[in-house]
Structure formats: C-alpha cells, structure tokens
C-alpha positions as CSV (number, residue, x, y, z in Angstrom):
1,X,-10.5,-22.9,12.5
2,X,-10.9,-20.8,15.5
3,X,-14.7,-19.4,16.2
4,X,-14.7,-15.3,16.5
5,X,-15.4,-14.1,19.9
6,X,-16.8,-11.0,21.7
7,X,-14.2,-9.9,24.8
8,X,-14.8,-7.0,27.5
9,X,-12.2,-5.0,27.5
10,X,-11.8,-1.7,29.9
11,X,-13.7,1.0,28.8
12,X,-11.6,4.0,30.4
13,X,-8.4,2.3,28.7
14,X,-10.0,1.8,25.2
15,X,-11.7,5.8,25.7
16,X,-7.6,6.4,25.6
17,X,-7.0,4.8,22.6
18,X,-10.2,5.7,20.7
19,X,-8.2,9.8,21.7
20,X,-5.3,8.4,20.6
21,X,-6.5,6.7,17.4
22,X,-8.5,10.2,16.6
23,X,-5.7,12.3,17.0
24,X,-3.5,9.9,14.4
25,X,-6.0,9.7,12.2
26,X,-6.2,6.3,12.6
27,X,-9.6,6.0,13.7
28,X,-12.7,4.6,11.7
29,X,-16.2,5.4,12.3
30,X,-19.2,3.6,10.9
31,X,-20.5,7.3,9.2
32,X,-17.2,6.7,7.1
33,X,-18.9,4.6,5.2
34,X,-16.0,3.8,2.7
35,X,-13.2,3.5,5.0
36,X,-15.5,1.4,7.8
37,X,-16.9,-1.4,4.9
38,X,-12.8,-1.8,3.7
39,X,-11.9,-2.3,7.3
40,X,-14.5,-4.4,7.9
41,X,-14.2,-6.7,4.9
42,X,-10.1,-6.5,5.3
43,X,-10.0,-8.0,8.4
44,X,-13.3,-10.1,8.4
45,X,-15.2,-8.5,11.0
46,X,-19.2,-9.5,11.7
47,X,-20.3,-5.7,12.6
48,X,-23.8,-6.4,12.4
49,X,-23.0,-9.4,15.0
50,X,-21.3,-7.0,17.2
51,X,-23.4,-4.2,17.4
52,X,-26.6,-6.8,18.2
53,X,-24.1,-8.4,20.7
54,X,-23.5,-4.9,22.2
55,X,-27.3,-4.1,22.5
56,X,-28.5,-7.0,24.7
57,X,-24.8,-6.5,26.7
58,X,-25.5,-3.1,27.3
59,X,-28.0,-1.7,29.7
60,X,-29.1,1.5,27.2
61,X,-28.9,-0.6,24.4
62,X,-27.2,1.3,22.2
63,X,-23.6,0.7,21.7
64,X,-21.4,2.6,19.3
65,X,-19.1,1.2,17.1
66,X,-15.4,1.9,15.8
67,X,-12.8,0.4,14.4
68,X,-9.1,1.4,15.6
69,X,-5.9,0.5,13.0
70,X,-3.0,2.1,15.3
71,X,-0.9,-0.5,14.5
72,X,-0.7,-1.9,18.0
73,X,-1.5,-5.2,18.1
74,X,-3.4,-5.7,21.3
75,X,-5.6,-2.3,20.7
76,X,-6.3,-2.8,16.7
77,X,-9.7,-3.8,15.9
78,X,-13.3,-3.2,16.1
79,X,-15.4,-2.1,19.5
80,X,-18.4,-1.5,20.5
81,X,-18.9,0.6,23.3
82,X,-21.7,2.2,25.9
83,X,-20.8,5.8,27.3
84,X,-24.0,5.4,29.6
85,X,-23.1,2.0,30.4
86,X,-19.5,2.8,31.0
87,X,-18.7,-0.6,29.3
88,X,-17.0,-1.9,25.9
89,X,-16.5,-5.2,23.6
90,X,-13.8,-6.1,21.7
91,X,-14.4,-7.9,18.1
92,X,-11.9,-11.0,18.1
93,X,-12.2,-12.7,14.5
94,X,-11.4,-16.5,14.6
C-alpha cells in the first residue's frame, strides 16, 4: 500500500482553479464544516497532517486549506496554500 505524500504544485496555476472551482461551486472550505469533514473522510485525507506540513513549508506559517472536487483528475483534491509565500501543497493519499 502506497504511503500518502505532500507535492508542490504551482501556486498561480492552482489560484486558477481554486476561481474556477468557486465559480462551479465546486469548491470546499474548511469553515464548511459539513461539506469539508465528508470530503475529507470520502477520500481519506490527513488535513490536520497537511495543514502542520504547510506551516513549517511555509515562510508565514500559516497555510490555508481547501479542497477542490471539479471533477478533473489531476486538479481534484486537497491544498494548502500561502498567499504571502506565494507557494502551495498538494494532498496525495496513498
């Protein structure tokens, strides 16, 4: 059984698709409590693991974190992100 991983991925490119995602409605924020724990759980996703993965990757330390379900395989999944870092992290379950 493959180990989940934490991947860079563009941050300009995944801004795009977070737009995208938004404008479909097919974006989920962690304040959406009930739609972000379903995702989460769905698709067996270590947030917590993420977000502390994000905080010592990033240089302010405080990533933010959403989950995009487009329907496009390469872009579907869950991110952290640093607007002051200019940087993001892809979520890669095993």
């Amino acid at each position: 059984m493959a180990q989940p991983k934490v991947v860079e991925v563009d941050y300009y490119i995944l801004l795009d698709k977070i737009k995208q995602a938004s404008n479909a409605k097919s974006l989920i924020e962690k304040a959406n409590k009930e739609q972000w724990k379903k995702y989460i759980e769905d698709n067996s996703i270590r947030a917590t693991s993420l977000e502390a993965y994000g905080k010592v990757k990033f240089m302010a330390g405080k990533p933010k974190l959403v989950c995009i379900a487009l329907g496009d395989a390469v872009w579907d999944g869950c991110y952290a992100y640093s607007s002051e870092d200019e940087a993001a992290l892809k979520y890669v379950p095993g």
